[in-house]
N, CA, C and O of each residue as an XYZ file, in Angstrom:
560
protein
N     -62.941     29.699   -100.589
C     -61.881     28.728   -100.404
C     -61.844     27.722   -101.552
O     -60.729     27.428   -101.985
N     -62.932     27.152   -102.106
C     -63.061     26.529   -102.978
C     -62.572     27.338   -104.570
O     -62.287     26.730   -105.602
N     -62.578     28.174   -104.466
C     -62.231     29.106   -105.472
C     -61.162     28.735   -105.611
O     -60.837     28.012   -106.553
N     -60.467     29.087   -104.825
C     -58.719     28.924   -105.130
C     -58.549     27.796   -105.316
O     -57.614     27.529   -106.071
N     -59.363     26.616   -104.722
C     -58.295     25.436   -105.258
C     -58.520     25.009   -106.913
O     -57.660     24.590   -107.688
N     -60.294     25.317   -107.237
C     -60.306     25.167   -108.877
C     -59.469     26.025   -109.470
O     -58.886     25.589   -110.463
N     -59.269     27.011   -109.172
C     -57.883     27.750   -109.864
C     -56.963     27.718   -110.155
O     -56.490     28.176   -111.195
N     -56.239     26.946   -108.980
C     -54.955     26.346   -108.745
C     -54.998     25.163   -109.466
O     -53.932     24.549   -109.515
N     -56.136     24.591   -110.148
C     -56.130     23.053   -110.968
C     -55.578     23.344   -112.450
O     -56.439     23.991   -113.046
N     -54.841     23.185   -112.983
C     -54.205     23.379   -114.409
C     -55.795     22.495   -115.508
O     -56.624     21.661   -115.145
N     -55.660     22.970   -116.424
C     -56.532     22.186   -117.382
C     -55.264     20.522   -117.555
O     -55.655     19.368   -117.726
N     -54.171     20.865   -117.466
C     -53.477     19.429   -117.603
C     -54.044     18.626   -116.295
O     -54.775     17.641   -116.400
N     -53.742     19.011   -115.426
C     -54.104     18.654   -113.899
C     -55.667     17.609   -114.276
O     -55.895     16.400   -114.223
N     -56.413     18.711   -114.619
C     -57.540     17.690   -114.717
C     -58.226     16.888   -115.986
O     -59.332     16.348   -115.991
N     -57.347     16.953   -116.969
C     -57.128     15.874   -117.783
C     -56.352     14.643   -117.164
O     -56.687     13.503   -117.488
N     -55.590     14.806   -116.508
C     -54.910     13.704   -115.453
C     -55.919     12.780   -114.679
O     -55.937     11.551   -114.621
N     -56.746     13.698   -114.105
C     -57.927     12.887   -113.167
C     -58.644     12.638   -113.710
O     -59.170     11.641   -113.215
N     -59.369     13.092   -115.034
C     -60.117     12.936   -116.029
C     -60.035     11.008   -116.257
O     -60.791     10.052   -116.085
N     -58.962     11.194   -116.623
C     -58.070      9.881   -117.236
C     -58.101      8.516   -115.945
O     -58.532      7.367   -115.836
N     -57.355      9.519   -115.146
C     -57.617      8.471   -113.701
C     -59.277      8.068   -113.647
O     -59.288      6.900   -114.034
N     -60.227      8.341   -113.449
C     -61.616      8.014   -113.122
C     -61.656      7.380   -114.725
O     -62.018      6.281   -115.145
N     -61.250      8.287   -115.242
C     -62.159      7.008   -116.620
C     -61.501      5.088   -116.530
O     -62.028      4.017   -116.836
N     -60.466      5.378   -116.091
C     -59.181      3.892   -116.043
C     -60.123      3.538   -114.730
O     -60.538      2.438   -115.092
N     -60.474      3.673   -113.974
C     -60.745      3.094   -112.553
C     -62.272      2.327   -113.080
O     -62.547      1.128   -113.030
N     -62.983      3.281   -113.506
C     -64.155      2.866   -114.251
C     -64.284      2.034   -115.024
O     -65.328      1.385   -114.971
N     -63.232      1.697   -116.104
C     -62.953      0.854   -116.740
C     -62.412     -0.438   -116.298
O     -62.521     -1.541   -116.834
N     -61.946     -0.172   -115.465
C     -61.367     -1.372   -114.765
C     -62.273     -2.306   -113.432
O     -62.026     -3.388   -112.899
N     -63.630     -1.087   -113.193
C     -64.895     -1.962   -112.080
C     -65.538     -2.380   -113.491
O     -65.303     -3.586   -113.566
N     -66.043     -2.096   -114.332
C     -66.978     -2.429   -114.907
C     -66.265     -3.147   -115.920
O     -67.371     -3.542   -116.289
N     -65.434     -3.722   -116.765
C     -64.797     -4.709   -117.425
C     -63.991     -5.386   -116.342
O     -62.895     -5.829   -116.684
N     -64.202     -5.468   -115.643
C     -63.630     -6.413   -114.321
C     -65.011     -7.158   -113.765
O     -65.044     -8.383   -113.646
N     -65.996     -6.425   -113.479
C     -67.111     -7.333   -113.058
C     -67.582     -8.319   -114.213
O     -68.273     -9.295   -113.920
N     -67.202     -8.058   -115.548
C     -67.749     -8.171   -116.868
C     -67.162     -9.627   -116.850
O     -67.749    -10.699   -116.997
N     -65.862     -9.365   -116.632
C     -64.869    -10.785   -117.058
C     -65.080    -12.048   -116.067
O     -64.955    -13.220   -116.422
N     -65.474    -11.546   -114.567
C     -65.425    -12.304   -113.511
C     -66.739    -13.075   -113.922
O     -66.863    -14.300   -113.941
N     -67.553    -12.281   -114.200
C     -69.222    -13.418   -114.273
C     -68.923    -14.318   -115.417
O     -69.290    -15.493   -115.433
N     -67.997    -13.535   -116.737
C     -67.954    -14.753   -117.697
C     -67.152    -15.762   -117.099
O     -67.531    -16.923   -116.946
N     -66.201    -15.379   -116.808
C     -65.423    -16.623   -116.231
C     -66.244    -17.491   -115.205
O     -66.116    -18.709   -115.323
N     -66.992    -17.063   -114.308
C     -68.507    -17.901   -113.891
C     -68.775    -18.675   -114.258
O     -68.600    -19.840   -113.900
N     -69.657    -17.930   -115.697
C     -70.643    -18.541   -116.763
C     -69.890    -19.833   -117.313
O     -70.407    -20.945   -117.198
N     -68.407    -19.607   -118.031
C     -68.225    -20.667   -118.761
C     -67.824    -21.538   -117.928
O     -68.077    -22.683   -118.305
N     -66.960    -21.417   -116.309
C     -66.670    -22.399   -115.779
C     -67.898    -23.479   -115.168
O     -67.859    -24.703   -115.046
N     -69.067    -22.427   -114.821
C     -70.494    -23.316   -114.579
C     -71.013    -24.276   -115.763
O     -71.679    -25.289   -115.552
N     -70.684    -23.898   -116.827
C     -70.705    -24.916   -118.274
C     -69.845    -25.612   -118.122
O     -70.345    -26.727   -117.976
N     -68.734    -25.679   -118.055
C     -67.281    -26.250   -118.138
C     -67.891    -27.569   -117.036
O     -68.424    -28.586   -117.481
N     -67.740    -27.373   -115.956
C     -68.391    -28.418   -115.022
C     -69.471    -29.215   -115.783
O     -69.256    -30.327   -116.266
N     -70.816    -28.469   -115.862
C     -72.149    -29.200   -116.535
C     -71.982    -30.360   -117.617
O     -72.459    -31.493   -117.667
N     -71.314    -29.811   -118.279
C     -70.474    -30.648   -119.527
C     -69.594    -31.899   -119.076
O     -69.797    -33.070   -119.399
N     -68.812    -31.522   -118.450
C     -67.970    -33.043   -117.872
C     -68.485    -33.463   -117.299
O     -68.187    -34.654   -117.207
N     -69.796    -32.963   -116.308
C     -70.483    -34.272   -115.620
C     -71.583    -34.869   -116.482
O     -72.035    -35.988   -116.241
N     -72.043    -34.055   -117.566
C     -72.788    -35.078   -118.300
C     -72.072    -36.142   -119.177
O     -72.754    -36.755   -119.999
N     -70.857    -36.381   -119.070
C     -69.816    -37.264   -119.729
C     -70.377    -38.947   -119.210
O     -70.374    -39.999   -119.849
N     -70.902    -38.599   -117.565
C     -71.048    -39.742   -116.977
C     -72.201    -39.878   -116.830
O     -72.450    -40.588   -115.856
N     -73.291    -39.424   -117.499
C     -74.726    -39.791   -117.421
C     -75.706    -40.292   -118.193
O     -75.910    -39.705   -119.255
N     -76.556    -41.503   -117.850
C     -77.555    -41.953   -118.678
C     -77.785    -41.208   -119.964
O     -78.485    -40.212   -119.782
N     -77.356    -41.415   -121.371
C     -77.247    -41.229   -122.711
C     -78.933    -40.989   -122.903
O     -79.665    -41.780   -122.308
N     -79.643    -39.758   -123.840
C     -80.834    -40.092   -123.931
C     -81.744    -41.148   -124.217
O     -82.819    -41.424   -123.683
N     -81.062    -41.751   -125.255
C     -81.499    -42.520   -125.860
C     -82.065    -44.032   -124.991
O     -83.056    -44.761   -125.024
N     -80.802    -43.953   -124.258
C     -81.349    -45.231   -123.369
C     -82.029    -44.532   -122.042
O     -82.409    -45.302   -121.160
N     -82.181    -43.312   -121.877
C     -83.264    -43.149   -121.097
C     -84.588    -43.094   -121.672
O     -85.505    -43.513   -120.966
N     -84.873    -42.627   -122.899
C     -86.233    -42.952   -123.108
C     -86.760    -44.445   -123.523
O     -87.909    -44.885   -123.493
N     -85.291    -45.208   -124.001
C     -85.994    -46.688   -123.911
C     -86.162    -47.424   -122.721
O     -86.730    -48.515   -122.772
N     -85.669    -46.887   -121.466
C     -85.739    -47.650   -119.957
C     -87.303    -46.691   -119.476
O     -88.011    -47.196   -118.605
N     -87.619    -45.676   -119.949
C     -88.996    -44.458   -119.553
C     -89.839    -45.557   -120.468
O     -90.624    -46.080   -119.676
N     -90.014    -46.106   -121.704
C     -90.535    -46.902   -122.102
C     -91.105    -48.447   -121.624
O     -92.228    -48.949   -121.567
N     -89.866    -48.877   -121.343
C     -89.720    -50.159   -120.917
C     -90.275    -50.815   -119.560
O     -90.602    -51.938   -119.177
N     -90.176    -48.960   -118.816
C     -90.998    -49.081   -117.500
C     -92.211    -48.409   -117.392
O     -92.654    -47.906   -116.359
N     -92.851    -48.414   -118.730
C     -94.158    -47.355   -118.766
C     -94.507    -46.413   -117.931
O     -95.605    -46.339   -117.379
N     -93.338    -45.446   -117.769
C     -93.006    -44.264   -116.799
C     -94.775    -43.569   -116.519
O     -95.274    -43.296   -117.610
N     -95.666    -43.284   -115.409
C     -96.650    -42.945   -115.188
C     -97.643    -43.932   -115.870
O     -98.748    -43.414   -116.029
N     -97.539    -45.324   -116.355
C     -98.602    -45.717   -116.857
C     -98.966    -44.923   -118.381
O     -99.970    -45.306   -118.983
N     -98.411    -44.198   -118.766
C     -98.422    -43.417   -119.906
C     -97.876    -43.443   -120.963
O     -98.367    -43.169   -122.058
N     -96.465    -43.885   -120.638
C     -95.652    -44.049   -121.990
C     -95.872    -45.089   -122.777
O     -95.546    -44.966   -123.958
N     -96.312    -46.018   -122.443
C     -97.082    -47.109   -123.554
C     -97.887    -46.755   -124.580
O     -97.850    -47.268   -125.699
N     -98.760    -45.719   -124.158
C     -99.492    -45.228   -124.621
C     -99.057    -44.108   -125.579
O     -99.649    -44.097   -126.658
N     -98.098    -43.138   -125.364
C     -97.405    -42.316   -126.178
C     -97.245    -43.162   -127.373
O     -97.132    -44.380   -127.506
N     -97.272    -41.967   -128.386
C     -96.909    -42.082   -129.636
C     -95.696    -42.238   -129.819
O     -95.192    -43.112   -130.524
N     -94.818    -40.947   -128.864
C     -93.416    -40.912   -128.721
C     -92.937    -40.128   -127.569
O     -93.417    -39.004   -127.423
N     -91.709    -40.729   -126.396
C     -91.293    -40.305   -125.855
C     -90.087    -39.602   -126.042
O     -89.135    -40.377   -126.133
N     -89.721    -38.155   -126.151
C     -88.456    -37.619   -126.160
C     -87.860    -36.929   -125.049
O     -88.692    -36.187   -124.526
N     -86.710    -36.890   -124.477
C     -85.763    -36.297   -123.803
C     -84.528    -35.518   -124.675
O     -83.975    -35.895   -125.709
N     -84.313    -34.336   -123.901
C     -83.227    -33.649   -124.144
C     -82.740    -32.567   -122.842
O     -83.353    -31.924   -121.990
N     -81.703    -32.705   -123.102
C     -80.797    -32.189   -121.585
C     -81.251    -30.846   -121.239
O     -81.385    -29.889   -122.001
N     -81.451    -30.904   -120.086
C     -81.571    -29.430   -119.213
C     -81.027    -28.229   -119.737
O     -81.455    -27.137   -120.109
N     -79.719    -28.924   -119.616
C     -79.043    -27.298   -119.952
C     -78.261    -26.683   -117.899
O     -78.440    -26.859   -116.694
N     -77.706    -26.203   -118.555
C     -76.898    -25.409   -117.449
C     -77.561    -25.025   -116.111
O     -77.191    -25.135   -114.943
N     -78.969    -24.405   -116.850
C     -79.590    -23.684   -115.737
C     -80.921    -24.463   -115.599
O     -81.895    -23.759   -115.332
N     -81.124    -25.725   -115.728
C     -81.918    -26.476   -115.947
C     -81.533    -27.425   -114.621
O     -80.512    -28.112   -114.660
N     -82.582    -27.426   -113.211
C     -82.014    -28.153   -112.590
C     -82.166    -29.983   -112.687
O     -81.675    -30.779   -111.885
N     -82.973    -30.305   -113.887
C     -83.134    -31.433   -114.558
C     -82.492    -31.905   -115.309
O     -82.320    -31.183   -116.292
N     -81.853    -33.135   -115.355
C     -80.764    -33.645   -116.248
C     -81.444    -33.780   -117.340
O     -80.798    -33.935   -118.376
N     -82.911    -33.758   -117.402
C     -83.464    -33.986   -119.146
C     -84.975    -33.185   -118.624
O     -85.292    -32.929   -117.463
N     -85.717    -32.913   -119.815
C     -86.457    -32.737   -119.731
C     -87.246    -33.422   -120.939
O     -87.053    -33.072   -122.103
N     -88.195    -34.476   -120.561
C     -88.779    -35.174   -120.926
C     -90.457    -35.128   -121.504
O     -91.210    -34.863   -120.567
N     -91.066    -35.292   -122.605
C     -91.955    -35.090   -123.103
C     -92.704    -36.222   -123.819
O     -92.020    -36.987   -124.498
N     -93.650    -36.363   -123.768
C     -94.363    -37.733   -123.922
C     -95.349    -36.569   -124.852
O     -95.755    -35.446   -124.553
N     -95.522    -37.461   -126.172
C     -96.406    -36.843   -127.956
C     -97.072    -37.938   -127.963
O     -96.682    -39.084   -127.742
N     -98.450    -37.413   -128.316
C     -99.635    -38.348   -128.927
C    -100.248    -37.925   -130.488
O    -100.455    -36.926   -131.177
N    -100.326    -38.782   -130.512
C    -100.968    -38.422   -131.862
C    -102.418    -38.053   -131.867
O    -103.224    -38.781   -131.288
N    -102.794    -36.974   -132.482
C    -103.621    -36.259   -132.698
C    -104.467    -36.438   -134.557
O    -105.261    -35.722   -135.166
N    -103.913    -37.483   -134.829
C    -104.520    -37.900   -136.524
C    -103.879    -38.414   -136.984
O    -102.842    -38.688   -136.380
N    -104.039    -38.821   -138.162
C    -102.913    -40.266   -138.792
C    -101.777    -39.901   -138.658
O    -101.065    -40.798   -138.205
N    -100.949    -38.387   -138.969
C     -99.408    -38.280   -138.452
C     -98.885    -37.475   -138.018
O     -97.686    -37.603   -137.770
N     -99.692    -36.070   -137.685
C     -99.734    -35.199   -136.444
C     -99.136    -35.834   -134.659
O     -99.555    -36.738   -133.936
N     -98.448    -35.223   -134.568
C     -98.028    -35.498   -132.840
C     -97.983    -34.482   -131.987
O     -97.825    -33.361   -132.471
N     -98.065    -34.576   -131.039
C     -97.899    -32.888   -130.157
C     -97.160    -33.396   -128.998
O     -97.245    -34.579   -128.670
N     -96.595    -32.730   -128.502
C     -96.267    -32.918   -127.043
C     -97.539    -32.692   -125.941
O     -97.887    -31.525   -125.766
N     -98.168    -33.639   -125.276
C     -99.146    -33.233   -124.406
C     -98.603    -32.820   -122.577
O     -98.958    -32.023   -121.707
N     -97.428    -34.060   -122.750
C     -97.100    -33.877   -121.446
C     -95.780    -33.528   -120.934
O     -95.033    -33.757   -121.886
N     -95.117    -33.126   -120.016
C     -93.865    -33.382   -119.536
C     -93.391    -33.499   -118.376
O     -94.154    -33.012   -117.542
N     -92.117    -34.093   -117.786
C     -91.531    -34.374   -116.620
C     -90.313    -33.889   -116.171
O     -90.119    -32.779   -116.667
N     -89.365    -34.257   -115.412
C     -88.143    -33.881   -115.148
C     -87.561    -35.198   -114.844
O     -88.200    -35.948   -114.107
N     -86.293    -35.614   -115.376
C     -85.301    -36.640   -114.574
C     -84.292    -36.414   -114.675
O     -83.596    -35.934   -115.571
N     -84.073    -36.902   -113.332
C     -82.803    -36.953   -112.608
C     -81.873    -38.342   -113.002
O     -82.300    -39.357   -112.450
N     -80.295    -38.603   -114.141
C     -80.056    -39.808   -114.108
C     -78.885    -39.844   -113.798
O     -78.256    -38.789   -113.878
N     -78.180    -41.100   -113.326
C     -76.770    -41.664   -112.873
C     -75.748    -41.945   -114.018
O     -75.732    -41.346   -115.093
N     -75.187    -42.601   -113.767
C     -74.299    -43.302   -115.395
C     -75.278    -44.276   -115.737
O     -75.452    -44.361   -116.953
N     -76.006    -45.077   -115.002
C     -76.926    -46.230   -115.475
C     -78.349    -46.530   -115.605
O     -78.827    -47.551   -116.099
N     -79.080    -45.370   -115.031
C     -80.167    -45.404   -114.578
C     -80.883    -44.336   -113.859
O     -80.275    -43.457   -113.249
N     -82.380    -44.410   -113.933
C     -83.403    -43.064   -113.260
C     -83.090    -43.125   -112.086
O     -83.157    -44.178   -111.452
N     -82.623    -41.810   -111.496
C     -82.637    -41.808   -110.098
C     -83.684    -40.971   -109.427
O     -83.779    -40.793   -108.212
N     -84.505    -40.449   -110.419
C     -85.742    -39.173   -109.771
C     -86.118    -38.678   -110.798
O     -85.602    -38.123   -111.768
N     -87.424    -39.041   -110.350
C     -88.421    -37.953   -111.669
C     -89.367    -36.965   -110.915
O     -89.543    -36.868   -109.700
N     -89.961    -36.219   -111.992
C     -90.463    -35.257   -111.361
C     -92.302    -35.879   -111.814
O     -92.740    -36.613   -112.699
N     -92.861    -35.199   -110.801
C     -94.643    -35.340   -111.171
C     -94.597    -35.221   -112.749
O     -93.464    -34.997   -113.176
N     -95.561    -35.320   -113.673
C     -96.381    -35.133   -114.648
C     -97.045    -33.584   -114.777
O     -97.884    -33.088   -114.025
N     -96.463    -33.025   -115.861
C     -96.942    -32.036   -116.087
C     -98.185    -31.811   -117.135
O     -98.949    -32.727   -117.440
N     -98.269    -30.725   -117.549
C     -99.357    -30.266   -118.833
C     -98.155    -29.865   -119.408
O     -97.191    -29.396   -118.802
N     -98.315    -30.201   -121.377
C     -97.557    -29.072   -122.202
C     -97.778    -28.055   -121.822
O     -98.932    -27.766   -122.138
N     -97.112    -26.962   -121.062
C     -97.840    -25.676   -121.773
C     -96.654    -24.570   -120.702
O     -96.384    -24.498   -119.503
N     -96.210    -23.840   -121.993
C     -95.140    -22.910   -121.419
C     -94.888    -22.158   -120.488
O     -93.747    -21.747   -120.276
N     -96.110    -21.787   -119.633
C     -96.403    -21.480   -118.478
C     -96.105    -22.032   -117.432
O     -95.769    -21.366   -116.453
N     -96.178    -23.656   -117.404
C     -95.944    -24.593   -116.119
C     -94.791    -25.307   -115.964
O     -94.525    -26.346   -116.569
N     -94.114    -24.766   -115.168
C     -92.354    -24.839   -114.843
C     -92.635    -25.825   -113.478
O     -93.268    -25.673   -112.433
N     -91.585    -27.224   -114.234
C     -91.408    -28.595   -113.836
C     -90.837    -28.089   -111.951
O     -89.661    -27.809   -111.721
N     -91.624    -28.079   -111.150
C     -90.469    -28.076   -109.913
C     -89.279    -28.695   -109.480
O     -89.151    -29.900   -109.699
N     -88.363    -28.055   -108.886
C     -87.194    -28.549   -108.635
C     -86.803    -29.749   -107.947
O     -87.184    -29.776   -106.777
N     -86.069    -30.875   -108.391
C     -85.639    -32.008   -108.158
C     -85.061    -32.032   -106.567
O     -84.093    -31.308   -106.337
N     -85.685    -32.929   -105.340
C     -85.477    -33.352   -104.267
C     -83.904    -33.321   -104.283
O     -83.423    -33.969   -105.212
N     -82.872    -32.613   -103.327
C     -81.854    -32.878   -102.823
C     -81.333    -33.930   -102.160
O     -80.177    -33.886   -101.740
């Protein structure tokens, strides 16, 4: 039974379906393709305008200063912050450098904060430098 119907299929016939499955295929898999980018950049698109309204680094590491964040930053050589990032559930990620010889610095430590338009609203514990130890996620 099956006989006859591949028989009855023209070689045009199944260049037709050929075509059909390749278009259908093309259209799940550059369709799932476009939907996640459109995701991706709209999840940036957001991240970006809300950091429009948030504590500037600069004056967060001079207020992390000013309030000798852990008793520590006094002591730092230098405190730096720089933004999370997208997938970063920390608005900065923060690193406190000591000096290690007359002008050597390292990063020894780091944190996570959370800021407003004006000010710290949440930090995270005190970490170790070290690429292995991922800052836990900021209290809801």
């Amino acid at each position: 039974m099956s006989e006859g119907l591949v028989s009855s299929v023209s070689p045009k016939d199944l260049g037709i379906i050929a075509v059909i499955l390749y278009i259908a295929w093309a259209i799940v898999f550059w369709g799932g393709f476009l939907v996640q980018n459109s995701k991706d950049s709209y999840r940036a698109q957001r991240y970006y305008e809300g950091r429009k309204h948030k504590l500037h680094e600069d004056a967060l590491e001079g207020q992390l200063r000013q309030v000798n964040a852990f008793g520590e930053v006094a002591h730092a050589h230098r405190v730096k912050c720089q933004e999370g990032g997208p997938t970063n559930p920390w608005d900065y990620t923060c690193r406190l450098y000591y000096l290690t010889g007359q002008t050597a610095s390292i990063p020894q430590r780091k944190f996570g904060v959370m800021v407003d338009a004006t000010h710290v609203t949440q930090m995270s514990a005190l970490y170790p430098e070290d690429a292995a130890v991922h800052i836990s996620a900021p209290r809801q």
